[in-house]
C-alpha positions as CSV (number, residue, x, y, z in Angstrom):
1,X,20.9,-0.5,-7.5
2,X,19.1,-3.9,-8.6
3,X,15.1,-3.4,-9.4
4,X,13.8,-4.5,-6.2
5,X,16.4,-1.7,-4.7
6,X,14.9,0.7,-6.6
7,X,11.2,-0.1,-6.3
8,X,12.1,0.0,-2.1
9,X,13.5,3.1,-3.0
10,X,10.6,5.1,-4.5
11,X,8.3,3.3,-1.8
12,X,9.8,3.9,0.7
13,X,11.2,7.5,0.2
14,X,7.1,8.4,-0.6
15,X,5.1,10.2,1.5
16,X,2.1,8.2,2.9
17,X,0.9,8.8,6.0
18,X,-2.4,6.7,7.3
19,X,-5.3,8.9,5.0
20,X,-3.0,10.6,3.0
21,X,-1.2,7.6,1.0
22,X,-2.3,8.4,-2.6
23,X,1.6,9.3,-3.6
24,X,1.8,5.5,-2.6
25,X,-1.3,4.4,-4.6
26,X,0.1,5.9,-7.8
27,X,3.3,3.8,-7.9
28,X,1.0,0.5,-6.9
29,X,-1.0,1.3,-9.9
30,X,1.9,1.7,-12.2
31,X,3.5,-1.5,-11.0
32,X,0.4,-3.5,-11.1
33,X,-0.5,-2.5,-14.5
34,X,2.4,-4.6,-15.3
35,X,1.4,-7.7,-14.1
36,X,-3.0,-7.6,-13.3
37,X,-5.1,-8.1,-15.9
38,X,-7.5,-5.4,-13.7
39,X,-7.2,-3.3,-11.2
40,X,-10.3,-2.6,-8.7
41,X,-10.3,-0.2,-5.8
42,X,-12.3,0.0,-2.5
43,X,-14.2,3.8,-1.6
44,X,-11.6,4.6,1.2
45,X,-8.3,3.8,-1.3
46,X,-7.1,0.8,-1.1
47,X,-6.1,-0.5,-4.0
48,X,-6.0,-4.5,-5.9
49,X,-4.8,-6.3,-8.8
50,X,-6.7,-9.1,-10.4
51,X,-4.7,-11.6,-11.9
52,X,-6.6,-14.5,-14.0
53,X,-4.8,-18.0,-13.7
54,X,-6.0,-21.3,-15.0
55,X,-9.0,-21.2,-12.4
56,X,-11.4,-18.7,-11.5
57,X,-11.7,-19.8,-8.0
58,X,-10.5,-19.6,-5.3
59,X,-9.4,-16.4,-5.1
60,X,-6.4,-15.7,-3.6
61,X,-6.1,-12.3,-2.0
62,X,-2.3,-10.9,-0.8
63,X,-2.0,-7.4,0.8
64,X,0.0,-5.4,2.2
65,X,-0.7,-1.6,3.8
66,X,0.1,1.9,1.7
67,X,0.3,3.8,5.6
68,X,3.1,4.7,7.2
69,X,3.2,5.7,10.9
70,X,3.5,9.5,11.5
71,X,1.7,13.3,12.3
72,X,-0.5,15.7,11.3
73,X,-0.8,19.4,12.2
74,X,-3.4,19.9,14.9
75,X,-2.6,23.8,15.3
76,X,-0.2,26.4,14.7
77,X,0.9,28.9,17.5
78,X,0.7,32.2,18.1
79,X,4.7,32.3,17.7
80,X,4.8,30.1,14.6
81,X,5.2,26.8,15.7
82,X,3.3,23.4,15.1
83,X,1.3,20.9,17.2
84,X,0.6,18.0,15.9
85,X,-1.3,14.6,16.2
86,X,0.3,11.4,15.6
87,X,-0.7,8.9,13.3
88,X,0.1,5.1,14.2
89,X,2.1,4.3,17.1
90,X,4.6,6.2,18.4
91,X,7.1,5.9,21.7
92,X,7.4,9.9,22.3
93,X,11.3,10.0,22.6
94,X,11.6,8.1,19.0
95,X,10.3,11.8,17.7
96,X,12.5,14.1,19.5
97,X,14.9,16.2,17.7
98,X,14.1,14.1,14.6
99,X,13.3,16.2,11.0
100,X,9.9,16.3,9.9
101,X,8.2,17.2,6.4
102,X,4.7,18.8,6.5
103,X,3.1,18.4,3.6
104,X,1.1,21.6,2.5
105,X,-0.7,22.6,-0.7
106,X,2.8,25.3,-1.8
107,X,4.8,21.9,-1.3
108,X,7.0,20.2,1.5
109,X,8.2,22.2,4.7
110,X,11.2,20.4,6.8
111,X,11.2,21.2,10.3
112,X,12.4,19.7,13.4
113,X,10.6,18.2,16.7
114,X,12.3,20.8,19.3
115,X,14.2,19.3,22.0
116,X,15.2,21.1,25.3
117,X,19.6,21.1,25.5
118,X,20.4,18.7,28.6
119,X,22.2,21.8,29.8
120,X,18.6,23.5,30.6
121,X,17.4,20.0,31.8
122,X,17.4,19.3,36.0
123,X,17.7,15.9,37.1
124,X,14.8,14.8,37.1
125,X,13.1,15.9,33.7
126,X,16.0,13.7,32.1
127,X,14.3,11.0,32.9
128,X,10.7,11.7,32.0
129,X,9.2,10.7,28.3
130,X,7.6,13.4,26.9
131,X,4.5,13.1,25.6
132,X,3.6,13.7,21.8
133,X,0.9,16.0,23.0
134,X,3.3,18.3,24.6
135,X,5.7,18.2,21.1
136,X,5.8,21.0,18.8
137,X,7.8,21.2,15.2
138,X,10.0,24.2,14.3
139,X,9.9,25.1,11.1
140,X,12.4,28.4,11.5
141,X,9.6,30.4,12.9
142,X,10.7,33.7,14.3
143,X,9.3,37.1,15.6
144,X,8.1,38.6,12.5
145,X,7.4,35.6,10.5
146,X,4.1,34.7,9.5
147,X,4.5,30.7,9.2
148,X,0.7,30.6,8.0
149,X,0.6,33.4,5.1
150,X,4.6,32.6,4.1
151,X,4.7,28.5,4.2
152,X,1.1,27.6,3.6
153,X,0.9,25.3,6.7
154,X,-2.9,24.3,7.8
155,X,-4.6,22.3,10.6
156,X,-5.2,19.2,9.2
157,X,-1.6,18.8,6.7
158,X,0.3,15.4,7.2
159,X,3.4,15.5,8.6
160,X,6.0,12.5,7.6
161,X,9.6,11.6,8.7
162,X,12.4,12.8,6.9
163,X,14.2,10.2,5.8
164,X,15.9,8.4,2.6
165,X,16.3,4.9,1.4
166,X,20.2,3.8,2.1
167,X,22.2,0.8,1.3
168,X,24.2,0.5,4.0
169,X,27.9,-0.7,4.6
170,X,26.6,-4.1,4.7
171,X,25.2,-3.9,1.0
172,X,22.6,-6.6,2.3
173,X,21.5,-4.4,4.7
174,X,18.8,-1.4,3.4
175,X,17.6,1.4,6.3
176,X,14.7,3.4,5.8
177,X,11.2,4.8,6.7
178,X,8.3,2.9,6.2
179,X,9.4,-0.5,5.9
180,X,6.4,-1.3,7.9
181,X,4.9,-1.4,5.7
182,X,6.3,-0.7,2.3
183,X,8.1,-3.6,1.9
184,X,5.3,-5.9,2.0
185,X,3.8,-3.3,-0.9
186,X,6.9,-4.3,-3.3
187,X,6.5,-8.2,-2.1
188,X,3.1,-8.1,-3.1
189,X,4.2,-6.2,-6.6
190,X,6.9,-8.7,-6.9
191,X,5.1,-11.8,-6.0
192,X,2.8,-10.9,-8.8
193,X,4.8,-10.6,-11.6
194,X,7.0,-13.8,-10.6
195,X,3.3,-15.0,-11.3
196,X,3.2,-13.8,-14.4
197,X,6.0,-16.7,-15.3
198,X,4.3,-19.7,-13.4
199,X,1.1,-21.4,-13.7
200,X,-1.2,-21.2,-10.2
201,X,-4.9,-23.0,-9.9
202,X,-6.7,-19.7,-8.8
203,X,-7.7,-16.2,-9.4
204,X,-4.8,-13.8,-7.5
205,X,-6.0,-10.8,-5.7
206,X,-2.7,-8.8,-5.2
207,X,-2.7,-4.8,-3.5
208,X,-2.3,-3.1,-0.6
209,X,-4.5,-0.9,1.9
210,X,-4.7,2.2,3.7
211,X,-4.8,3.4,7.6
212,X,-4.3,0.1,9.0
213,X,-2.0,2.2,11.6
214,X,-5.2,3.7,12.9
215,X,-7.2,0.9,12.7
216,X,-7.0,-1.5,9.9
217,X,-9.7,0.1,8.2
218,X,-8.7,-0.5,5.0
219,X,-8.9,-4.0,5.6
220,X,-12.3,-4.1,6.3
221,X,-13.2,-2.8,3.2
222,X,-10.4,-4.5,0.9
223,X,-12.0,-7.8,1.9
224,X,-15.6,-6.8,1.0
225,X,-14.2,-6.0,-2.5
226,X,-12.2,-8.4,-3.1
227,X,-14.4,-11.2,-1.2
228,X,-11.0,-14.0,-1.2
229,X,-11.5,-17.3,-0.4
230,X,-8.5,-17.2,1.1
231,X,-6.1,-14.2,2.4
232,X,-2.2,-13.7,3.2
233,X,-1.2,-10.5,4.8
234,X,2.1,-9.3,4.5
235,X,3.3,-7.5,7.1
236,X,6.3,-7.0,8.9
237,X,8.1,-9.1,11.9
238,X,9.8,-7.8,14.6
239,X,13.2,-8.1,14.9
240,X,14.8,-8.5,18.5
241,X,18.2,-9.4,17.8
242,X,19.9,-6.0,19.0
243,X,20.8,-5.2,22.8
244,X,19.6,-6.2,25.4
245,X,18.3,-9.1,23.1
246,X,21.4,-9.3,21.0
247,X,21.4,-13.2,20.4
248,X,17.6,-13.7,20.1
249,X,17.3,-16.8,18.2
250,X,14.2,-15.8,16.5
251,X,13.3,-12.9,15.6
252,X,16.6,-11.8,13.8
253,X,17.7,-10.2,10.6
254,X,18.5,-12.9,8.0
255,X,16.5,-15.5,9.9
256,X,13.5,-15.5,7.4
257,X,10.4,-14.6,6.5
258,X,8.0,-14.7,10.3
259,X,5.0,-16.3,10.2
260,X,2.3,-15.3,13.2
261,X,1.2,-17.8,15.5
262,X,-0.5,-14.9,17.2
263,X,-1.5,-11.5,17.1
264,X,-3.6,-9.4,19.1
265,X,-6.3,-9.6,16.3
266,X,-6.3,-12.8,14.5
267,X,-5.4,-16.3,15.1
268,X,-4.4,-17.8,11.9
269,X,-6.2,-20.4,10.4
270,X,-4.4,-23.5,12.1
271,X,-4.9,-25.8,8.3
272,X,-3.1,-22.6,6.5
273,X,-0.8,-22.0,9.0
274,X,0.6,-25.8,8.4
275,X,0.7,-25.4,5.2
276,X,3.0,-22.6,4.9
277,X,5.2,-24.4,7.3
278,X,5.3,-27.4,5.2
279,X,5.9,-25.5,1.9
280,X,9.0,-23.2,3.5
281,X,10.8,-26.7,4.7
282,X,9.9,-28.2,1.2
283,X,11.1,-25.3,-0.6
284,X,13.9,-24.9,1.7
285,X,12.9,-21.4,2.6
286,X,14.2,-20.2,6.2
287,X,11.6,-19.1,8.5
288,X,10.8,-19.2,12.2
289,X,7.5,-18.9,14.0
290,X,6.4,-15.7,16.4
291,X,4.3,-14.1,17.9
292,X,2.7,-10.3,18.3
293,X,0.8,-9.9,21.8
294,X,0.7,-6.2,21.7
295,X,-0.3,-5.2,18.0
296,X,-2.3,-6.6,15.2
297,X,-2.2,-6.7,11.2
298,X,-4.9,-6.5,8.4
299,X,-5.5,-9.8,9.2
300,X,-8.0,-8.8,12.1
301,X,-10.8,-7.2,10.1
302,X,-10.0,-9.6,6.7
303,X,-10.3,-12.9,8.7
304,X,-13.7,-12.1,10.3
305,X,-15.2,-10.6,6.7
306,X,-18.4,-11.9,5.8
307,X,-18.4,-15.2,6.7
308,X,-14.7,-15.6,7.6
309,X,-11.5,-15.4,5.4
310,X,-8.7,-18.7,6.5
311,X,-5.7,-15.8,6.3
312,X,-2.2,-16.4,7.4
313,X,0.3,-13.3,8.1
314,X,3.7,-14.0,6.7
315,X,6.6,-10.9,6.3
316,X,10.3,-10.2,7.0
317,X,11.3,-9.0,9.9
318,X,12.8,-5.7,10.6
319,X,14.6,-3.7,13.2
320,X,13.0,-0.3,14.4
321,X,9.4,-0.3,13.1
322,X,7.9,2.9,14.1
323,X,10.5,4.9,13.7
324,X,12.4,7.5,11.6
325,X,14.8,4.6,10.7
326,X,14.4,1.3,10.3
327,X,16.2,-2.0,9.1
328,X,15.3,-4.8,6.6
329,X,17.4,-7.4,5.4
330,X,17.1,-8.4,1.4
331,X,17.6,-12.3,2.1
332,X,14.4,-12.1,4.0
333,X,12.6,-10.0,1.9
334,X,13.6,-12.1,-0.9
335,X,12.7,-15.4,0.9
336,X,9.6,-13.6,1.7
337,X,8.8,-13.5,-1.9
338,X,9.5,-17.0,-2.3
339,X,7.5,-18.0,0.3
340,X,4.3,-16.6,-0.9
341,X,4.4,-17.7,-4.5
342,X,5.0,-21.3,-3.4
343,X,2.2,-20.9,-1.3
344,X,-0.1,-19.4,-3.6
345,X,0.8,-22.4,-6.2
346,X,-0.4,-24.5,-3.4
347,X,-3.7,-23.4,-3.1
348,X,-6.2,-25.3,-5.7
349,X,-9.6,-25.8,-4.8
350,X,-9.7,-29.0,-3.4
351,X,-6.9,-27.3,-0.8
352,X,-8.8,-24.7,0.3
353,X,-11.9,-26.2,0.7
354,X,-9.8,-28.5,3.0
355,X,-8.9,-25.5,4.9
356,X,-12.2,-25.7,6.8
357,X,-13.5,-28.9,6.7
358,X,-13.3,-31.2,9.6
């Protein structure tokens, strides 16, 4: 594997559910050390790189999110098994069956969301989605087997997917967890040490937050520490381009980076928004335009910090977000990369103030 396989890799494969994402921290810290010339940190965890260039201002903030959707353990039952509370968003029947790790002070437990057989299922529960509330995780509990004293399980452990980064047959083609939104994490590393190499008229703010599943919280708080002049989110589109959508002509693996139009908490600052466009078809840098009318990124808290932040969300996209396994394609994470270093070169002083002047 090349480096950028291998920094997905250890990203992706961590453990870093929304709250609980300090496994994720540790490797922004080591890879930032490489490339900041500080690092600063907000009081709930989120975590950003300062990078000096031949300006102090403006400051240039990029982010992406540590958190990664998933559970934690609400209660234990009398016969061993676990209830749990999810974390992000979740379509109950993504869950069922699937393997779980609980992460407990001993260490990590697998388990298993239980799943009736079809043979036991009439008719008419087939076609019923099962809540999360009514989901349990089975973690080989049986009659005389105490899973409290023996595994160390507690109310209040996260529980994460099981899953591991793979290259699939289609060497371009990487399925894991957490791509939403661990990808944007290694961007964000990798955008900053390209500008390591490059000159750029500003002061880059590069990191990444926590619980934006549950909230964008970390957002909130990122922008107050980091107070940007200007901020790009990196986030993750979402690819369509599987049935019943199979030839959508947007929102497709290998089409690009996706730049918002729209989301459900932020409309992008229109002056930033054209300039991205114009320096992907300068650059020659695929990309398409989309939109997100049910969800929102880190750029609904950062845009409205203090007395507003022009911010622009840009990101590859990728199949099955929310989910044990997803898909990203490295042409568009790559691209992605691209994309925001140009931009960031772009954005001298005279541009941004131009950003919000009539």
């Amino acid at each position: 594997m090349d480096k950028s396989e291998l920094l997905l890799q250890e990203l992706t494969d961590a453990n870093g559910v929304s709250g609980y994402e300090t496994e994720v921290r540790k490797i922004m810290k080591r890879e930032l050390e490489k490339s900041a010339d500080n690092i600063e940190y907000d009081k709930m965890g989120s975590i950003l790189g300062i990078k000096n260039g031949t300006a102090d201002a403006p400051r240039i903030m990029a982010v992406g999110h540590m958190d990664e959707v998933g559970f934690m353990v609400k209660e234990i039952t009398a016969e061993g098994f676990i209830k749990f509370l999810p974390l992000g968003g979740w379509w109950g029947h993504v869950a069922l069956g699937q393997r779980m790790r609980i992460i407990t002070s001993k260490g990590i437990i697998l388990g298993v969301v239980g799943s009736t057989p079809p043979h036991l299922l009439p008719p008419e529960e087939r076609k019923k989605v099962i809540e999360i509330k009514d989901m349990f995780i089975d973690v080989g509990a049986t009659d005389k087997f105490s899973v409290k004293k023996k595994l160390g399980i507690n109310p209040g452990d996260p529980i994460v997917p099981d899953s591991e980064f793979t290259i699939m047959a289609n060497k371009k083609a990487y399925m894991a967890k957490a791509f939403d939104n661990r990808a944007a994490c290694a961007i964000v590393l990798e955008v900053m040490e390209k500008l390591n190499k490059v000159k750029h008229p500003n002061t880059v703010l590069g990191g990444a937050t926590v619980q934006e599943e549950v909230g964008l919280r970390g957002a909130a708080t990122i922008a107050h520490l980091g107070d940007p002049d200007v901020c790009i989110i990196v986030d993750t589109g979402i690819a369509q381009d599987m049935p019943p959508n199979s030839f959508a002509k947007e929102e497709k693996l290998g089409a690009g980076p996706v730049i918002l139009i729209y989301d459900a908490g932020m409309i992008p600052n229109l002056k930033l928004r054209d300039l991205i466009i114009k320096t992907a078809k300068a650059a020659k840098i695929p990309f398409h335009l989309s939109y997100m009318a049910g969800g929102a990124t880190d750029g609904g808290r950062i845009h409205m910090s203090r007395i507003g932040v022009p911010s622009i969300m840009v990101g590859p996209p990728v199949r099955y977000i929310h989910s044990h396994n997803s898909i990203l394609d490295r042409a568009d994470y790559d691209n992605t990369i691209k994309l925001v270093v140009e931009l960031i070169k772009k954005l001298d002083a005279k541009t941004v103030k131009s950003l919000t002047e009539d």
